[in-house]
N, C-alpha and C positions, 0 to 999 in steps of 0.2 A: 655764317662761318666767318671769323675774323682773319683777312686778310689785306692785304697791301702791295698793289698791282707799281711797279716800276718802269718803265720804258729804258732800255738797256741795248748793249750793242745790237710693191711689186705685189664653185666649179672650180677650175682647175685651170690657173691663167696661164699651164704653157701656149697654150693656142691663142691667147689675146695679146695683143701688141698693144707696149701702153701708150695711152690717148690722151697726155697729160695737154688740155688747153687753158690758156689765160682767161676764157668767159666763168673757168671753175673756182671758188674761194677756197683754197685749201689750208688748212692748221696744222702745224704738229703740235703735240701737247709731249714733255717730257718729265716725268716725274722724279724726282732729284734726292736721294739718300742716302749717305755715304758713298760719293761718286765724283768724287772732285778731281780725280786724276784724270777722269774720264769724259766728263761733261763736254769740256770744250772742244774734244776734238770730235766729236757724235756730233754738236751743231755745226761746224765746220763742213762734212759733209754730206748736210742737209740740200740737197738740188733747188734751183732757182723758179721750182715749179710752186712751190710752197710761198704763203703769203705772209702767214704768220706763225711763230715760234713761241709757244707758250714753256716757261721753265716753269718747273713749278717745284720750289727749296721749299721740300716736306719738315721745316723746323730742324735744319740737316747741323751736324754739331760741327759741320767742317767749313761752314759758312761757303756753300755752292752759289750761294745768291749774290753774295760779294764778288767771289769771283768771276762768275761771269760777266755780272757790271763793270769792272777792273780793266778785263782782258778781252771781252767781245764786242767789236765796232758793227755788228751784223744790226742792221736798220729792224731789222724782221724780229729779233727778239723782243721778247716782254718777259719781266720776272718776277713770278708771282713769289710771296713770302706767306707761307703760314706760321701764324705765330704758335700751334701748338701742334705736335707731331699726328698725323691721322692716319696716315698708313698710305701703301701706296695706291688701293679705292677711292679713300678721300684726295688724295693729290690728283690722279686722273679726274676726279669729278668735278673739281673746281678748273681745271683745266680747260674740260668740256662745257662748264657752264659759261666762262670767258668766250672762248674761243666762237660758242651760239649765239652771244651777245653782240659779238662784232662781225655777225653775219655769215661766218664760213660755213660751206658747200659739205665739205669732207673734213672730217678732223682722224688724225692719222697718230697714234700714239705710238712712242719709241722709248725703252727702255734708257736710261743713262749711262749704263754700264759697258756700249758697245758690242755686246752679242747680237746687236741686229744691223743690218746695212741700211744707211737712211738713203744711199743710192736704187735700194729699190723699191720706191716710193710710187712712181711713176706705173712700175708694175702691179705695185699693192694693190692700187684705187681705179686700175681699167676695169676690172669685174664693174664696178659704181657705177663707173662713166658711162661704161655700154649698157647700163642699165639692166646685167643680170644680178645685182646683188644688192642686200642693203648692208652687208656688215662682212668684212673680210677679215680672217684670221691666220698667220701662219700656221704651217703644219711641219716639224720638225720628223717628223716620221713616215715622208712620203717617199724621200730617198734611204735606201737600205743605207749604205755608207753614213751618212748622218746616227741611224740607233747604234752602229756597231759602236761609234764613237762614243754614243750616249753612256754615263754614268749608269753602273745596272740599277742604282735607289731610285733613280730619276726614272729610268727606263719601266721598273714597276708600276713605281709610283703613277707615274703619267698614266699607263692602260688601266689603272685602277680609276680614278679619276676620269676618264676616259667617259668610259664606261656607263660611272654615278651621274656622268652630266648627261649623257646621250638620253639616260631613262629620265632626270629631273628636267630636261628641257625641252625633249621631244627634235632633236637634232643630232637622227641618227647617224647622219652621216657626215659630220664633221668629227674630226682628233686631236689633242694636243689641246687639252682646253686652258690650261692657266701660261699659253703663249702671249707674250704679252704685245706682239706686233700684230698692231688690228687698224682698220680703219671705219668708219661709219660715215654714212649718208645723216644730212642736217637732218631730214622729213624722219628717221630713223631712231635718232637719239632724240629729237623732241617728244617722243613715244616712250620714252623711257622715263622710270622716276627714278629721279638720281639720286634723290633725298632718303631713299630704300636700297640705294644698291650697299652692296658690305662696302667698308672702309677699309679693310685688311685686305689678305694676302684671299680671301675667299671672292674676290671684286670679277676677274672675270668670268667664275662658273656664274656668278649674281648678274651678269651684265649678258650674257647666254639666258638667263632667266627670262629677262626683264624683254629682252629683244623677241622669245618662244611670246609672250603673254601680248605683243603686239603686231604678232603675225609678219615678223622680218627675215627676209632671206638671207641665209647664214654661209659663207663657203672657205674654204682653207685656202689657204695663199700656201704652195711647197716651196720651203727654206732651209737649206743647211742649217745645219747644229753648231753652236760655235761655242766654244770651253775654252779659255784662256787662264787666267790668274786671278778672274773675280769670283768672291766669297758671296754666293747664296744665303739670306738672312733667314731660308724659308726652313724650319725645322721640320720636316714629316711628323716626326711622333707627336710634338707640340699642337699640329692645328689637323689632325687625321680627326678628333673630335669634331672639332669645328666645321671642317669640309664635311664630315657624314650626316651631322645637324642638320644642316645649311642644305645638305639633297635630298633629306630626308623631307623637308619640313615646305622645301620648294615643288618637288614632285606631287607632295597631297595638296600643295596650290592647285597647279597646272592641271593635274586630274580632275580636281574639281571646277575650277574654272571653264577650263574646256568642253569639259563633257558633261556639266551638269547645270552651269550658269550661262554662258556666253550659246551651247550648243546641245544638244542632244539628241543622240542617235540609235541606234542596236549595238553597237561599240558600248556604249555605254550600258546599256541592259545585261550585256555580254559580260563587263568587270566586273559589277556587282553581284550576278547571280553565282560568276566563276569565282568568287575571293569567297563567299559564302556556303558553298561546296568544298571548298579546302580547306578552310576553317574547322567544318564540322567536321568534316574529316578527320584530321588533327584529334580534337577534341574528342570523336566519337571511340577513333583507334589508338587515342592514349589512355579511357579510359576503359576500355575494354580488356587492353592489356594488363592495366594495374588487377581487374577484377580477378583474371585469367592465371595473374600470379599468385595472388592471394590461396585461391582458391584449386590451386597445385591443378588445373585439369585447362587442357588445350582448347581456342575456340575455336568454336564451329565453323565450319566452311560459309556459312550464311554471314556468320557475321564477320568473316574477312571482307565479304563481297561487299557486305553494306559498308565497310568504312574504306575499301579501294575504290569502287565506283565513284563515289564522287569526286575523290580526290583525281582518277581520268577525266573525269566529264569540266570538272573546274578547272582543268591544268589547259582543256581542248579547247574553253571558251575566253580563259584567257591569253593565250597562243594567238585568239582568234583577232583579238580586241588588242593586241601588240603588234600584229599585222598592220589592221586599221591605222593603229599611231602612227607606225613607221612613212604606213603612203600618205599620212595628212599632212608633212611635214611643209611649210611653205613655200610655194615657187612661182609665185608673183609678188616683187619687189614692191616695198611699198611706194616705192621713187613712181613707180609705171602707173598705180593706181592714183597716187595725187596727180602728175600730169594728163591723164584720162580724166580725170573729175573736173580738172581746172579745162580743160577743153571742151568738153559738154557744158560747162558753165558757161562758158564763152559765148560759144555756139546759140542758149537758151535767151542772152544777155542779147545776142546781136537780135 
């Protein structure tokens, strides 16, 4: 990717207390878009917890990258310049591949448009530090007050999406998936192929993907909603295609990967026998109708049973085998399992 690097000027953490220490290398990465009004007061108040500041001027037509060189004396900045527009996946990834390059601990991405508070940074990345998490996301829908705020497009949209990521990434219990306030452990995104993640507006349901297929502990950060005066680039009806592709096409990943390549179990026995009972089902009891109308005369009670049976017995076995997902979901951090490995190494070494 052509670019040209510049040196330029906060489970559920209300119980954690953030733990923010000087031993941790933390990054922010800021992706930069028509956001020039905004930019420099978002790095302004970036906390002194953070080591380095990645901007990253997505080929912006407002020239963000000048002006932050121009007007920001912050030592901690770095600004990257892409020469051709990639979306804001692409801007995040070259952010993240920087930001790994030069060693950082945690890398904490922040919006440029100011709907996020970079004062709560501190609290974002305690999940990390205390080592219950590897990837934290905000969750805009954890305080009732925040949806009633919410835009009702946004408000569908989101549980709809919601929803498509829970089943395509097997992380049932996170919400709010295209929040753009997240943070990731190094051990965590070195796990990911970034060269695979979407470059568009589809980057964090793809970055949920990539995170499920490396067995990463996934948890929501709760955040107010904040709506001001900035204009949303993201069209629903525009990329509702793209997002349904994109979960459609990541799910029969993760299904197969999981359950038929990396693993397998009665879970898995249990999809296939149950998807193949519904099918025929389907098949058995749409063509029996057609026969049933043609032929002006009702069908038999037998042959209702044969085409409802299976369609219970398939619906019970795969009920059963979504159970299964749901408790396989990950909850060992992959941070715990390298420092457990790197200690028995040790340990074998002494």
């Amino acid at each position: 990717m052509d670019s040209e690097t510049v040196r330029a000027c906060s489970f559920e953490t209300a119980a954690l207390q953030p733990v923010p220490t000087p031993k941790v290398r933390i990054a922010v990465v800021v992706p930069c878009f028509r956001v020039r009004d905004k930019i420099v007061g978002v790095i302004e108040r970036i906390g002194p917890e953070v080591e380095r500041i990645y901007v990253v001027d997505d080929a912006c037509p407002e020239g963000t990258a000048d002006l932050v060189q121009s007007v920001c004396r912050d030592p901690r900045v770095d600004v990257i310049r892409l020469a051709v527009n990639q979306g804001v996946g692409g801007a995040v990834s070259e952010g993240y591949r920087c930001a790994l390059r030069d060693g950082a601990q945690i890398v904490v991405k922040i919006d440029g448009d100011g709907q996020m508070a970079p004062e709560l940074v501190p609290e974002l990345i305690s999940p990390i530090l205390a080592g219950h998490a590897d990837y934290i996301k905000g969750n805009r829908f954890f305080f009732l007050g925040g949806v009633r705020q919410m835009p009702a497009v946004r408000l569908v949209g989101n549980a709809v999406l919601s929803f498509l990521t829970k089943l395509s990434t097997g992380y049932w219990q996170v919400f709010d998936p295209t929040n753009g306030f997240t943070a990731v452990s190094r051990q965590a995104l070195q796990r990911c192929d970034l060269a695979r993640v979407s470059k568009r507006y589809f980057f964090e349901s793809d970055m949920l993907f990539q995170l499920a297929l490396a067995r990463a502990v996934v948890a929501d950060f709760p955040m107010k909603a904040v709506y001001a005066d900035e204009q949303s680039s993201l069209r629903p009806m525009r990329v509702v295609g793209t997002f349904l592709r994109g979960h459609l096409v990541n799910f029969a990943r993760r299904v197969l990967y999981t359950y038929f390549v990396r693993g397998f179990s009665l879970a898995s026995v249990e999809l296939v026998i149950g998807l193949l009972l519904i099918l025929f089902s389907i098949a058995f009891g749409v063509s029996e109708w057609i026969t049933s109308t043609r032929m002006g005369a009702p069908a038999t009670a037998g042959t209702v049973m044969l085409a409802a049976l299976p369609a219970i017995l398939g619906t019970q076995l795969t009920l059963s085998w979504l159970h299964f997902d749901i408790q396989s979901e990950p909850r060992i951090p992959i941070t715990s399992l390298t420092e457990t490995s790197c200690g028995a190494r040790t340990k074998i070494d002494n």
